[in-house]
C-alpha positions in Angstrom: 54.7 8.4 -4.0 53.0 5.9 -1.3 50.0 6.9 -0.2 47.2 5.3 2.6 43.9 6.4 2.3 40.7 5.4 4.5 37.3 6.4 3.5 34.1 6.0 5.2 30.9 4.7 3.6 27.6 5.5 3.9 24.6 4.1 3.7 25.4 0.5 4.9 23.3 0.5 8.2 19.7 2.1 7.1 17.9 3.7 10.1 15.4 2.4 12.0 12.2 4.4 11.1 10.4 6.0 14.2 7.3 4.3 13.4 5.3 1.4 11.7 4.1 3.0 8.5 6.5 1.0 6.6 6.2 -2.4 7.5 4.7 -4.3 4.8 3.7 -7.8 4.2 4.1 -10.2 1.0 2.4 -12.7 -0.1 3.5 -15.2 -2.7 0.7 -17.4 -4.4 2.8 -20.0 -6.1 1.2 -22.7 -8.2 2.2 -26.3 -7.5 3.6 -25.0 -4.3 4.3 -27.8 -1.5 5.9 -28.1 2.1 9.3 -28.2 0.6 9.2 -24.9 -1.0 10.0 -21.0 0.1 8.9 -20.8 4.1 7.0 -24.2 4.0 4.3 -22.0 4.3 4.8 -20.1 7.3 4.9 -16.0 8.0 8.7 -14.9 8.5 9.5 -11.0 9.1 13.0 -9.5 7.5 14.5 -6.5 7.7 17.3 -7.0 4.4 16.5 -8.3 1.4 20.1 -11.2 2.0 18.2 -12.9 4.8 14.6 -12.6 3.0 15.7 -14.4 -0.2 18.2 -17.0 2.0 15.0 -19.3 2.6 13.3 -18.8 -1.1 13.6 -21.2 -4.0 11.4 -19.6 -6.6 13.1 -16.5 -9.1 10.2 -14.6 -9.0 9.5 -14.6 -4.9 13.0 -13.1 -5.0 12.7 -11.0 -7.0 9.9 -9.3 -5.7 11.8 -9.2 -2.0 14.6 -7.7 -3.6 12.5 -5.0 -5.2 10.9 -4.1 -2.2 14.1 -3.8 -0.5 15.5 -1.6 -3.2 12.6 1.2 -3.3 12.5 0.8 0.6 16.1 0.1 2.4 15.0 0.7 5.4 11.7 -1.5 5.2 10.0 -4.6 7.1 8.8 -7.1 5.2 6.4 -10.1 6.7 6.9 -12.9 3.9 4.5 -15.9 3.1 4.1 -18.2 -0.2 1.0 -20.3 -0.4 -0.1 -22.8 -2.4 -2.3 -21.0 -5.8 -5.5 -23.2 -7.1 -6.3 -23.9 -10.4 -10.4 -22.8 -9.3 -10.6 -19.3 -9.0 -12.8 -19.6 -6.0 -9.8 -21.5 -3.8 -7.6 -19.2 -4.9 -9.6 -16.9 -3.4 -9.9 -19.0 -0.1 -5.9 -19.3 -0.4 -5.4 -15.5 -0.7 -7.3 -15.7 2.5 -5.8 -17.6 4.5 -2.1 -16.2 3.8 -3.2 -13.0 4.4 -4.5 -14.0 7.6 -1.4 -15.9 8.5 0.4 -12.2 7.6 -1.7 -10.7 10.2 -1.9 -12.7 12.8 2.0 -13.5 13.0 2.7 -9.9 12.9 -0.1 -9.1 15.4 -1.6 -6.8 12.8 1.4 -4.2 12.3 1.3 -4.4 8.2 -0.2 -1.5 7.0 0.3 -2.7 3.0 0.5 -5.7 2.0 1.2 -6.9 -1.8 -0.7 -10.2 -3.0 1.3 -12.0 -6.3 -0.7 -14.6 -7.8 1.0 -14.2 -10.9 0.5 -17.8 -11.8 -3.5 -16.9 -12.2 -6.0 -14.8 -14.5 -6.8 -11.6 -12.0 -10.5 -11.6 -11.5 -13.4 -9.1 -9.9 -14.3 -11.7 -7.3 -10.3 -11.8 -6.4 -10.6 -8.2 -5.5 -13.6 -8.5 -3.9 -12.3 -11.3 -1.5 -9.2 -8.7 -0.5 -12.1 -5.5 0.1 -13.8 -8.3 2.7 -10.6 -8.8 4.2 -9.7 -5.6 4.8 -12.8 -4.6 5.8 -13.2 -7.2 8.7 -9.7 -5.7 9.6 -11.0 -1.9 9.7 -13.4 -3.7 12.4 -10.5 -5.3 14.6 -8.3 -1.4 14.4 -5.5 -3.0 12.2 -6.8 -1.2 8.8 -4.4 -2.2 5.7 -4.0 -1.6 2.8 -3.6 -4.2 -0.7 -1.7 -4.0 -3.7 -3.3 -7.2 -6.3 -1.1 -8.9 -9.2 -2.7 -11.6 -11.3 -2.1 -12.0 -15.0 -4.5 -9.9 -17.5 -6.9 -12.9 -19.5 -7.0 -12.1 -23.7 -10.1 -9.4 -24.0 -10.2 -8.5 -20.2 -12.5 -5.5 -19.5 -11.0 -3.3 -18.2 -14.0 -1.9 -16.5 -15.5 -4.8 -14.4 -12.2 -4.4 -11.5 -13.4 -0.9 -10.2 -16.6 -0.9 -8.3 -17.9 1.5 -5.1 -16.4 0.6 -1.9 -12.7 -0.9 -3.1 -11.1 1.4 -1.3 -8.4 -0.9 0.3 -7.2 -2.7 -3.1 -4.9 -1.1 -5.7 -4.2 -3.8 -8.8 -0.8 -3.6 -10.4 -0.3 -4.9 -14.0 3.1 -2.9 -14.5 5.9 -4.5 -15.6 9.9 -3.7 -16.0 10.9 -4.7 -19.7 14.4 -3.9 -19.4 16.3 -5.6 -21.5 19.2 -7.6 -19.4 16.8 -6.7 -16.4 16.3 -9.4 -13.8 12.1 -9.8 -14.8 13.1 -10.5 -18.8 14.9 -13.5 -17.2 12.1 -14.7 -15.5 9.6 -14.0 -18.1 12.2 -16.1 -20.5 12.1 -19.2 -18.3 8.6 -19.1 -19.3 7.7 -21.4 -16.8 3.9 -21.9 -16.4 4.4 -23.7 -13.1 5.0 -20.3 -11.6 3.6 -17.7 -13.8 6.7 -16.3 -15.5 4.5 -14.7 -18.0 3.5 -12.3 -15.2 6.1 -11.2 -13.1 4.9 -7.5 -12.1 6.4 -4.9 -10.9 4.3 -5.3 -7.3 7.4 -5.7 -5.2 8.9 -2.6 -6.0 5.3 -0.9 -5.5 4.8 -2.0 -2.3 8.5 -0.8 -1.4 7.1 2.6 -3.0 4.3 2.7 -1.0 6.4 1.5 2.3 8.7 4.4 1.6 6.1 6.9 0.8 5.0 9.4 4.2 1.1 8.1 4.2 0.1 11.6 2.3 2.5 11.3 -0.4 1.3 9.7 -4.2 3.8 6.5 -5.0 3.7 9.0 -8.6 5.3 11.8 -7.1 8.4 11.9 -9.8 10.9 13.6 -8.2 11.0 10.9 -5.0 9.8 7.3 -6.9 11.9 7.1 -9.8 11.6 3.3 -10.6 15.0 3.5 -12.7 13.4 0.9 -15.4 14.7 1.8 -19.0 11.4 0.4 -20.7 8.1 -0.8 -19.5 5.2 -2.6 -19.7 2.2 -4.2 -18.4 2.3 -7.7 -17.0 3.2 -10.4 -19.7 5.7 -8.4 -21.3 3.2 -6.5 -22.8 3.5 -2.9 -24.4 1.1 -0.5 -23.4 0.2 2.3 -26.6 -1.1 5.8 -25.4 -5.0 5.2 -26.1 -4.6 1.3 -24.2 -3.0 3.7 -21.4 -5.7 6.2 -21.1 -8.7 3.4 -20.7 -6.3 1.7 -18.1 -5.7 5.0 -15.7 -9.3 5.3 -16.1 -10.1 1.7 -14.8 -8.0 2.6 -11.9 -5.2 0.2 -12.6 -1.2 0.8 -11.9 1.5 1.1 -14.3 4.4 2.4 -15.1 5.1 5.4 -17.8 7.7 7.2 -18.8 8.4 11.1 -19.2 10.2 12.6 -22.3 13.5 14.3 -21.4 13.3 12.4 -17.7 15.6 9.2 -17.2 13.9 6.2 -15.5 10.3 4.9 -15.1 7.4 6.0 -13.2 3.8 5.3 -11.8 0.8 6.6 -13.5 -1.1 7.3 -10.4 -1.7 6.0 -6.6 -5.5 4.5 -7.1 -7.3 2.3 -5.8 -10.2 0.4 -7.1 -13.0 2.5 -5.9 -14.4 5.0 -8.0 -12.8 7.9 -9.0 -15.2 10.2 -7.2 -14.8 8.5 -3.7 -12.8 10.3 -1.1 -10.5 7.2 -0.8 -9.8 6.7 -4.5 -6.3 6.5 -3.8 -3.6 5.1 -1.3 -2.6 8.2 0.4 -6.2 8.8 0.9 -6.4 5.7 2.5 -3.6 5.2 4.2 -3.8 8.5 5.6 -7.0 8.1 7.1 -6.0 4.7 8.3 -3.4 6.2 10.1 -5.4 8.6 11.6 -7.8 5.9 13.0 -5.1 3.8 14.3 -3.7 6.6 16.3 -6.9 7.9 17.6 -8.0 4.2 18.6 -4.5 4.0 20.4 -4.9 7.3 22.4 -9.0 6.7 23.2 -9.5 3.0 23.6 -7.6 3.2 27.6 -10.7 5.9 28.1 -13.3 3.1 27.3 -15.8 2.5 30.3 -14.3 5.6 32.1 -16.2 8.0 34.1 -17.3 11.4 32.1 -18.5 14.6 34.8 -22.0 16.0 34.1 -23.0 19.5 35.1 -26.0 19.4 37.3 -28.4 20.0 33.9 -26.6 16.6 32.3 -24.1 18.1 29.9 -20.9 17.4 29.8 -18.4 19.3 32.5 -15.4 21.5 30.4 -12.8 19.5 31.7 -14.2 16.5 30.7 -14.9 17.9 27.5 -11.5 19.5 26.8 -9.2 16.4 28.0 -11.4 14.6 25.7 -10.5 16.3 22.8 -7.3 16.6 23.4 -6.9 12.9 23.9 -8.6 12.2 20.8 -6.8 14.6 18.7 -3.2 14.0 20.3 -2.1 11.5 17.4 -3.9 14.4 14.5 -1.6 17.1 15.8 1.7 14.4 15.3 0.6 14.1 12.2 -0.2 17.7 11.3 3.4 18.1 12.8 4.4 15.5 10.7 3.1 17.5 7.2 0.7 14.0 6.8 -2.4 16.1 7.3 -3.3 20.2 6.2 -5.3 20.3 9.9 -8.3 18.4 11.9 -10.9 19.3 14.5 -12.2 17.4 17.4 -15.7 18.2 18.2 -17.9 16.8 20.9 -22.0 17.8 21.6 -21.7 18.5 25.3 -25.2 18.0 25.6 -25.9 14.1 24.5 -27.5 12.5 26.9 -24.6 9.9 28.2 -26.9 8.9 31.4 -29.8 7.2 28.4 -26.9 5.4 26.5 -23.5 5.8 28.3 -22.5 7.0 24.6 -20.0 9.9 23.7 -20.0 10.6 20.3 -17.0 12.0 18.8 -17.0 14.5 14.8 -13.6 14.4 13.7 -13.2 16.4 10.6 -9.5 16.1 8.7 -7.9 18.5 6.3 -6.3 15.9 3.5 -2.5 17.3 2.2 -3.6 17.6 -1.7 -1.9 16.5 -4.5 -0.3 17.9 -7.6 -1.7 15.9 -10.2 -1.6 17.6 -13.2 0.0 21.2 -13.8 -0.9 23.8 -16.2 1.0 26.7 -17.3 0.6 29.7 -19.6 3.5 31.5 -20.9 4.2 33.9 -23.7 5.8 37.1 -24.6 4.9 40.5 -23.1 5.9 44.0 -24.1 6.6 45.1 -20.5 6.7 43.3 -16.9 
């Protein structure tokens, strides 16, 4: 019998996220690069991963677009490429600069942004150089956050990339070994000229942590499956059980895989500062960040305002409370939100604002925690 049959799709027009935690920049360090190649050098925003790779020549900058916009449909990505020195320390400078570039076009709206500079050996003053970075950002009120990708040198130690105070760096050194997968066919061009050897799985990371609500671990299984079918670390390199234990203990991110579970996974969310700092890992940070952002964006209209006095000098209770409540407007959206447990706004209504024309503010946050490991006891019982 004939038949006519329409159906309707789904899922072909993404929607437009209600605010800016997802845009993201990349940053392509490409050795031998010149004005001819991907961008000629410029920042470009996208919103698709078609009209992203349109303007790329290089495998591996596509790829890493295309990842991005996998994990994160509904993303923004700023994209640059920029020339990679062979001296570490202009590589450095280069990294820099791009960055920069990433920023200024987008008038500081990236809140990650993923450095590949695959075509180089990763090194502590490379990490260094991003911590700076982000640090004179912090300053300006456009915090970010950086996810690093450089190849791994013969002996590296392991130890030397985490240090006090790299709160704003994560360094990714997993790798999809698929076989058939698009990154074996980049690693099998093995093409020096744009470090092949070290393709990465950063693209798909930073689409991780541009999907991810700023509380939520890019490890969380149940909501990050990376769908690989084997994995590595960059190089095509197998990682055994006791080289994965000294590598989540350096802070560094991977990919592992669960018995019983299809797919692949990420071993944790760190950062490179040490594991006993508050902000050892993104959601730390980019929850906090977020936090800042929003309380600079409700207070910073209130700077050189006037603030009531009682006739002893202390503050009046109106000023106080519509100061508070200013200041903790963006905490309670994202206490709605479920991106924080709870906060307080507190303010000393006695400083002396006539000395110094100061009001200082104590903001205290409740983080959202983390199941990180889970432990469970069962056995038989004669009776319940």
């Amino acid at each position: 019998m004939n038949s006519f049959e329409i159906i309707k799709g789904q899922g072909g027009v993404p929607k437009a996220l209600p605010n800016k935690d997802h845009v993201s920049g990349l940053v392509m360090m490409i050795p031998g690069f010149n004005a001819a190649d991907d961008l000629s050098g410029e920042a470009h925003v996208y919103e698709n991963a078609i009209d992203a790779v349109a303007g790329l020549q290089h495998d591996v900058s596509k790829y890493h677009v295309r990842e991005y916009f996998r994990m994160q449909p509904a993303g923004r990505l700023w994209l640059t490429t920029s020339k990679a020195s062979n001296e570490a320390e202009n590589t450095a400078k280069e990294m820099v600069a791009a960055v920069r570039r990433l920023m200024d076009n987008s008038n500081g709206e990236c809140r990650q942004i993923a450095v590949w500079n695959g075509g180089r050996v990763a090194l502590p003053g490379h990490i260094s150089a991003l911590q700076e970075l982000a640090d004179e950002y912090e300053g300006k009120g456009t915090p970010v956050s950086f996810l690093y990708t450089a190849m791994l040198d013969d002996g590296f130690s392991s130890e030397e990339f985490r240090s006090p105070g790299r709160c704003n760096v994560s360094m990714v050194i997993g790798e999809d070994m698929s076989e058939g997968s698009e990154a074996e066919a980049i690693r099998k061009k093995d093409d020096a000229n744009i470090g092949s050897k070290c393709v990465s799985a950063i693209g798909a990371c930073l689409g991780c942590v541009s999907l991810a609500a700023v509380n939520e671990s890019i490890a969380w299984v149940s909501k990050f499956n990376m769908g690989y079918s084997k994995v590595g670390r960059v190089g095509g390199v197998a990682i055994s059980q006791a080289e994965a234990t000294t590598l989540d203990d350096a802070g560094f991110l991977f990919l592992v895989k669960y018995d019983g579970v299809a797919g692949a996974y990420w071993n944790d969310s760190h950062t490179m500062d040490v594991a006993t700092s508050d902000y050892s890992t993104i959601e730390s940070m980019r929850a906090i960040d977020k936090a800042c952002r929003g309380v600079r964006t409700y207070l910073l209209p209130y700077l050189a305002s006037p603030v009531f006095l009682n006739d002893d000098g202390t503050m009046r209770a109106d000023s106080l409370a519509n100061l508070k409540n200013v200041a903790g407007q963006a905490l309670e959206a994202m206490e709605s939100a479920g991106e924080l447990s709870g906060y307080i706004v507190e303010i000393d209504a006695n400083q002396n604002i006539l000395a110094n024309s100061t009001v200082e503010f104590v903001i205290k946050n409740v983080a959202v925690g983390v199941m990180r490991n889970i432990k469970i006891k069962i056995g038989y019982t004669t009776n319940i």
